[in-house]
C-alpha positions as CSV (number, residue, x, y, z in Angstrom):
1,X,141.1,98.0,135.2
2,X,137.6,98.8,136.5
3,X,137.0,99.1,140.5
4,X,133.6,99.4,141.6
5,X,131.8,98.6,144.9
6,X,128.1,96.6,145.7
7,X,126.2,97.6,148.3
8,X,123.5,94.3,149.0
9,X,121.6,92.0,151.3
10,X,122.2,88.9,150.5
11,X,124.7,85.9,151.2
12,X,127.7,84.2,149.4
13,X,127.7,81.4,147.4
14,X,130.8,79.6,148.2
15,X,131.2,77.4,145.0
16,X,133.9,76.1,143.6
17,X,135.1,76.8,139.9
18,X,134.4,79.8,137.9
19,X,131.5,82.8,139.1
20,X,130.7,83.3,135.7
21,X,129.6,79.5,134.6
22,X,127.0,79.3,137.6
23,X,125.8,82.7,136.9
24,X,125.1,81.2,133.4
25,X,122.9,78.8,135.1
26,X,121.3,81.0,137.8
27,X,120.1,83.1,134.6
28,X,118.4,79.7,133.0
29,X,116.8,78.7,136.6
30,X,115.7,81.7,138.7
31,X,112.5,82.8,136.5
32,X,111.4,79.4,137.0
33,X,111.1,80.3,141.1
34,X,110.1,83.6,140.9
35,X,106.4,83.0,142.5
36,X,108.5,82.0,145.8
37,X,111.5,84.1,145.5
38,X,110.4,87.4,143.4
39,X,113.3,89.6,144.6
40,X,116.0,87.4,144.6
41,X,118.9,87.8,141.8
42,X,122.2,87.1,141.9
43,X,125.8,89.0,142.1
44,X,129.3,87.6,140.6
45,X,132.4,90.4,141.9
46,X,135.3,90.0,143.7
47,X,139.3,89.8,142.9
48,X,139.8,90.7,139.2
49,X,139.3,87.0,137.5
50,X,138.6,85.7,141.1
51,X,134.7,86.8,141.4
52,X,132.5,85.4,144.3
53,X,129.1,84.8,144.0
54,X,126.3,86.3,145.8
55,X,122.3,85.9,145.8
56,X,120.7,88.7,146.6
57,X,117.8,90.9,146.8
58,X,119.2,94.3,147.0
59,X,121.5,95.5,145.5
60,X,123.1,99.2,144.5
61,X,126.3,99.6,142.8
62,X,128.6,102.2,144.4
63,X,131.5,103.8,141.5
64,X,134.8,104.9,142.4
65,X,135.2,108.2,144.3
66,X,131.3,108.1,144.8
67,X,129.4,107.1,147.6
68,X,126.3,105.7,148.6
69,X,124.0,104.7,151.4
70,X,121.4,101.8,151.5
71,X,117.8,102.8,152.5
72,X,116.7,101.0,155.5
73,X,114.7,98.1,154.8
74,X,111.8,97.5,157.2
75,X,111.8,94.1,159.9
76,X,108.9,92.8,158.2
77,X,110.8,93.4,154.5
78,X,113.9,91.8,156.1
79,X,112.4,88.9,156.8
80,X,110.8,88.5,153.7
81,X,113.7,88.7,152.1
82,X,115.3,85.8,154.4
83,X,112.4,84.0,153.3
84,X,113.1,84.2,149.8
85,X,116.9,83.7,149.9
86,X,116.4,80.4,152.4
87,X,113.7,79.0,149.3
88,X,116.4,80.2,146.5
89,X,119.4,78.2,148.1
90,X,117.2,75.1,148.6
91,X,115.7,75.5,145.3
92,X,118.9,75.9,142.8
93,X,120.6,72.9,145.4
94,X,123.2,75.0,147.0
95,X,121.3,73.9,150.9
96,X,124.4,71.3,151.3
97,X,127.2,73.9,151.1
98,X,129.0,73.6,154.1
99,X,130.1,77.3,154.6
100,X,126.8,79.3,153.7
101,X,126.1,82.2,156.4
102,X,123.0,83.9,157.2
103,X,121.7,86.4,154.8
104,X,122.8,90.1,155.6
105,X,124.1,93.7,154.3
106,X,127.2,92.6,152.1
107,X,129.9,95.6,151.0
108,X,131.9,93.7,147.9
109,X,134.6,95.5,146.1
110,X,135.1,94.7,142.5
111,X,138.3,94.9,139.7
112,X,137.4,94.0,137.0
């Protein structure tokens, strides 16, 4: 088993099925939206066979027994990434989940 840890701004997808499949499709469709979302990607990790999935615009993997600290991003940065992560959940149709939370600095472990 593999553990690892992401350090990211971003938010969760809360989608239902399989991480990997969507991340399949989020490959295909975000370099068609990267004039209004340059700096947004996307991150699948969680539980083993259980992953989550996260867009994001930062993100820095952290390994096991390392560590790791996020260099502060700037108001005017922060916002511009909201910007971009409000167009990318509108864009690739996920602006009807229910459950979706404001964009922030995400810590998600990962077995693998």
């Amino acid at each position: 088993m593999y553990h690892s840890t992401y350090f990211a701004y971003g938010l969760r997808i809360p989608i239902e099925g399989p991480a990997w499949e969507e991340t399949d499709r989020l490959d295909k469709e975000l370099p068609h939206h990267k004039e209004s979302c340059p700096d947004v990607g996307h991150l699948s990790a969680g539980n083993y066979d259980c992953d989550m999935l996260f867009l994001v615009t930062s993100c820095d993997e952290i390994k096991l027994g390392d560590y790791g600290r996020q260099a502060a991003a700037s108001a005017d940065k922060q916002a511009d990434w909201d910007r971009q992560l409000t167009n990318a959940v509108e864009q690739l149709g996920y602006g009807h989940l229910r459950d979706l939370v404001a964009p922030g600095w995400l810590c998600v472990p990962d077995l693998s």
